[in-house]
Each structure stands twice: as structure tokens, then as C-alpha cells.
C-alpha positions as CSV (number, residue, x, y, z in Angstrom):
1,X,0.0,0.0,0.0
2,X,0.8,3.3,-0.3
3,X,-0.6,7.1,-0.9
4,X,1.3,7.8,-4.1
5,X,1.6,5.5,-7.3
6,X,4.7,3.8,-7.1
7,X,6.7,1.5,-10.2
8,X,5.1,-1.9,-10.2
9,X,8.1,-4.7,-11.1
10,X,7.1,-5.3,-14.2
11,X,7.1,-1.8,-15.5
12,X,10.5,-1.1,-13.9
13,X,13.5,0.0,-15.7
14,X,16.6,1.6,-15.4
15,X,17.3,3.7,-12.1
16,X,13.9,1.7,-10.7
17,X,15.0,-1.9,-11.8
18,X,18.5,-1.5,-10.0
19,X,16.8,-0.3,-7.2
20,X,14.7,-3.2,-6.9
21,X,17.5,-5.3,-7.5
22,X,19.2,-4.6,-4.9
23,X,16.9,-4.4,-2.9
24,X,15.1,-8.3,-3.7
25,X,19.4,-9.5,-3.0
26,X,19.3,-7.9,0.5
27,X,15.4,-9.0,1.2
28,X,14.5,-11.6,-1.3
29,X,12.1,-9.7,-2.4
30,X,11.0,-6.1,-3.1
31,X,10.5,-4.0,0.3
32,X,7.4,-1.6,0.3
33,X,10.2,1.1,1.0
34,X,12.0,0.5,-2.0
35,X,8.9,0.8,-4.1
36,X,7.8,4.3,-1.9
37,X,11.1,5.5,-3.5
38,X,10.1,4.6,-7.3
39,X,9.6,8.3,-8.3
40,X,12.9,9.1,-7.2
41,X,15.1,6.4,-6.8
42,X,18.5,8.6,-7.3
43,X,17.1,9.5,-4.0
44,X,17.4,6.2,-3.1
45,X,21.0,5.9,-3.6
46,X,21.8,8.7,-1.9
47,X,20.9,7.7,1.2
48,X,22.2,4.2,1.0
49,X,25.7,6.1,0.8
50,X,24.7,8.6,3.2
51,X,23.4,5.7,5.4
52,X,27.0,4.2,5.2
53,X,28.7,7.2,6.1
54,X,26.4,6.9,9.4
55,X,27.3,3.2,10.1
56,X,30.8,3.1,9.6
57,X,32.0,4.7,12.7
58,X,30.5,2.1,14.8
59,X,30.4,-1.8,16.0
60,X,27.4,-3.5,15.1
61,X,25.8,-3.5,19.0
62,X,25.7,0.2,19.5
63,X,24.9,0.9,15.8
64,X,21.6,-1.3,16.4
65,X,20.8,-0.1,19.9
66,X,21.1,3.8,18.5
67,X,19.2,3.3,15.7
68,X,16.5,1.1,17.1
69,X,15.8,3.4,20.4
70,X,15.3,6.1,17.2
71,X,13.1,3.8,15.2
72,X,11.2,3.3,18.6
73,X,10.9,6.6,19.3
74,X,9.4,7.8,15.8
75,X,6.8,5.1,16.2
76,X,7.6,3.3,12.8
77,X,7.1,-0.1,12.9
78,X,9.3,-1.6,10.1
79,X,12.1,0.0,11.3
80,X,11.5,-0.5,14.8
81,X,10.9,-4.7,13.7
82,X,13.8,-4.6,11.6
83,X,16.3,-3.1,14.2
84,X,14.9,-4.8,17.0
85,X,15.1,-8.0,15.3
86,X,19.6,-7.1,14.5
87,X,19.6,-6.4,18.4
88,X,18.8,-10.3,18.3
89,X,22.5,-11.8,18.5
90,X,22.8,-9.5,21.4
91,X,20.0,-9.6,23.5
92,X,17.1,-11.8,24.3
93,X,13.7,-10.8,23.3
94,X,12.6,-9.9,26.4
95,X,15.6,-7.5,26.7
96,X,14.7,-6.1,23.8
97,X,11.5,-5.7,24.9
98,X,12.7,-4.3,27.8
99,X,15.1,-1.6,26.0
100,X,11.9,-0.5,23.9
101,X,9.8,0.5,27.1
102,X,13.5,1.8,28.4
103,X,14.0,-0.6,31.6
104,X,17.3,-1.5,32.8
105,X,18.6,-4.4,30.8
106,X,22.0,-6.1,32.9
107,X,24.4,-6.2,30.2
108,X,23.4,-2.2,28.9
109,X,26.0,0.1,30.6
110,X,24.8,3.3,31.7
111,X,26.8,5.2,29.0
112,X,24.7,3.2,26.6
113,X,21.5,4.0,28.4
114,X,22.3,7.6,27.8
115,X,23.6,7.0,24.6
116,X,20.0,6.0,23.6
117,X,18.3,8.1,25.5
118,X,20.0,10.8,23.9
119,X,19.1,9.2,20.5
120,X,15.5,9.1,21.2
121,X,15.9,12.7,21.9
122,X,17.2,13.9,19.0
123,X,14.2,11.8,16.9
124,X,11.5,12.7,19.1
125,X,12.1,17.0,19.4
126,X,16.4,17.7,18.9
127,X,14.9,21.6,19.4
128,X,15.0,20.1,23.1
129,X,18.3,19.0,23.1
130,X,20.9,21.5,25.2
131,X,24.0,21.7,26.3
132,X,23.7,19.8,29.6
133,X,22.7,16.6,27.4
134,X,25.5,16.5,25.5
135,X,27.6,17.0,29.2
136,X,26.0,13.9,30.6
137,X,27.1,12.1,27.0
138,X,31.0,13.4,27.1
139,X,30.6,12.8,31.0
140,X,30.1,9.1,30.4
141,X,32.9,8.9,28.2
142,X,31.5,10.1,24.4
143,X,34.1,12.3,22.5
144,X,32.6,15.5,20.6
145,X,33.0,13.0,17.3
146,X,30.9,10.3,18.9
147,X,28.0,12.5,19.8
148,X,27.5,14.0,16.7
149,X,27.7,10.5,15.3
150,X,24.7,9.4,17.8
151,X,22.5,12.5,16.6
152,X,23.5,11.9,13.0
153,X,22.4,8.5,13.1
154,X,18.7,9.1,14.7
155,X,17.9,12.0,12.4
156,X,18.9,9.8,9.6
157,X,16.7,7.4,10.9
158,X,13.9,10.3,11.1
159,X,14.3,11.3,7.5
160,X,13.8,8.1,5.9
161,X,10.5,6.9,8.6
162,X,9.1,10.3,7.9
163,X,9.0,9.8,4.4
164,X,7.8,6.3,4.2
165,X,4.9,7.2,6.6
166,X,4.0,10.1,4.7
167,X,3.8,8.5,1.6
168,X,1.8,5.4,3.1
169,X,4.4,2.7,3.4
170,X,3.5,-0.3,4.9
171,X,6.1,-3.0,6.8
172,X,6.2,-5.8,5.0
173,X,4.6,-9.2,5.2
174,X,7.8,-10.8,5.8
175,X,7.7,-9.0,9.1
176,X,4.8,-11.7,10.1
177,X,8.1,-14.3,10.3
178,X,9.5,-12.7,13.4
179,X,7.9,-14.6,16.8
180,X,4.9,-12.7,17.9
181,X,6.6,-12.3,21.5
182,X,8.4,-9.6,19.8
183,X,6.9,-8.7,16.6
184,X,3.7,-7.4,18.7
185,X,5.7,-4.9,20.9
186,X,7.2,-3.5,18.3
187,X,4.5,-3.0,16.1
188,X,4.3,0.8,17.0
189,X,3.3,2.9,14.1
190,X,1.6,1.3,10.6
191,X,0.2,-2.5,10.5
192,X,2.1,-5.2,8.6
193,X,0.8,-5.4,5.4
194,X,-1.6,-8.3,4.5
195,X,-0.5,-8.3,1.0
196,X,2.4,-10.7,-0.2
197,X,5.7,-9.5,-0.8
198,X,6.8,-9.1,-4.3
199,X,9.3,-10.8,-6.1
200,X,10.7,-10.1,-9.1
201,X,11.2,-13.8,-11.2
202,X,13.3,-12.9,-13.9
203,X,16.7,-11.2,-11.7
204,X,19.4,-12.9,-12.2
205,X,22.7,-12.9,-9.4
């Protein structure tokens, strides 16, 4: 579903086709995103080098706890789903459970409490954000680098839920795989879509 036409596969070509390309080897199939971005998919690619640029200063853990306290925050479900379900070769599901309604979880320090907490922040109102939050972040350890690597990351995570849920963007149906004891927490913002995900038949890898 969505509020604007997008590319169906079979019409795709050029720019579009690539996109979904890509997209279908990451997913095994074509996301709902990926078709949201149709009418512009140079877009599209800018952000998946932008997005990148945003990962590479971090490991793995943190980069998924940031970003997922974001997702959480802006109340989108398929990236809060998505996120929560890389935070899996960390945490348990109730952890991660637990991180979403921001409980202590054993193994989180409290520099990476703040860390998220700062992240939610930033996606939630960064307007409120002052000087004495970014104190409490460098007080815990967090160079001037690091923070503005922790707000970078949640207001790219911002700009690309904002403009799947204005456009009508549903999470996928592949979403339905995860185990309900975590797929129904995180289901925040839109429904899972009801309609099958897309493949297209004729790719070749």
C-alpha cells in the first residue's frame, strides 16, 4: 500500500529496476520502501551512501541499539521490527522488549543508556536537546566525534521513517516471520501489510 503511485516490477527499468535489485538480494524480495522511492530512486541511492557514512563509525551493538531506540521513538514499525530484530544476536527478546519501554537491561551500561536516550531525543524533538545533554554524553565517556555520530544516526533514521509514513508505506509481510513475543511490541506505528511480498522472477545474481 501506499498514498502515491509507485513502479510496479514489471514496469520497472533503469534507475527503478536496479533499485529493486538490490533491494530483492538484500530481502528476497522487493521492500514496500524500495517501491515508496520509485519516483525518485537517485534518491534512493543517496541515502544508501549517506546511510553508510552513518554506520561506519560504529560496531554493530551500538549501531543497532542507536538506531533502534530512534526507530522506537518515531513510532515506525518496520524499522523499529527490523532493528529490534539485529539487536537479536545481542539480547534476548525480552531484553529487547525491555530496551523498547526503556527498563534497565543487565548487560546495557549506563553510557549506553544515555547513549539511547539521547538518540530518542534527538528523533523525538532535537529543538530540546541542550548543552547539559551533551555534558552527561561526554561525561560518560563520548568524544565530541561520537556524539554527533549518535545524533546523525537518529535524524537519519527520522528522515527516511518520515517519508515512508507520509507517503503510506507499509512494513512488510515478511515482518509476520519474526515470533509474535516480539513482533507485537514492536509494532508501533503502521500495520504489517496483509499483502504478499513481491518478487521479481526474472533477476538474475
Amino acid at each position: 500500500m501506499s498514498y502515491i503511485e509507485t513502479v510496479s516490477l514489471d514496469e520497472a527499468t533503469g534507475e527503478v529496476r536496479e533499485m529493486y535489485e538490490r533491494q530483492q538480494g538484500a530481502w528476497g524480495y522487493v521492500p514496500n520502501y524500495a517501491k515508496s522511492f520509485s519516483q525518485r530512486p537517485e534518491v534512493m541511492a543517496r541515502w544508501g551512501r549517506l546511510l553508510a557514512e552513518l554506520q561506519r563509525p560504529w560496531d554493530d551493538r551500538r549501531l543497532e541499539m542507536i538506531t533502534f531506540a530512534a526507530a522506537h521513538e518515531l513510532r515506525h514499525t518496520s524499522c523499529s521490527l527490523a532493528h529490534g530484530n539485529k539487536l537479536t544476536p545481542f539480547f534476548s527478546s525480552e531484553e529487547i522488549c525491555a530496551i523498547a519501554e526503556q527498563r534497565p537491561v543487565e548487560s546495557i551500561t549506563e553510557a549506553e543508556q544515555e547513549m539511547m536516550r539521547f538518540s530518542r531525543q534527538v528523533a523525538r524533538d532535537a529543538s530540546t536537546v541542550e548543552a547539559a545533554d551533551v555534558d552527561r554524553l561526554k561525561a560518560f565517556g563520548f568524544s565530541d566525534a561520537e556524539v554527533f555520530d549518535i545524533a546523525a544516526v537518529a535524524a537519519g533514521r527520522a528522515f527516511f521513517t518520515k517519508v515512508l509514513d507520509a507517503v503510506g508505506s507499509l512494513p512488510d509481510a515478511g515482518f509476520m516471520s519474526i515470533d509474535e513475543d516480539l513482533r507485537t511490541p514492536l509494532t508501533v506505528g503502521r500495520p504489517i501489510s496483509t499483502e504478499a511480498d513481491e518478487v521479481m522472477n526474472d533477476v538474475t545474481t
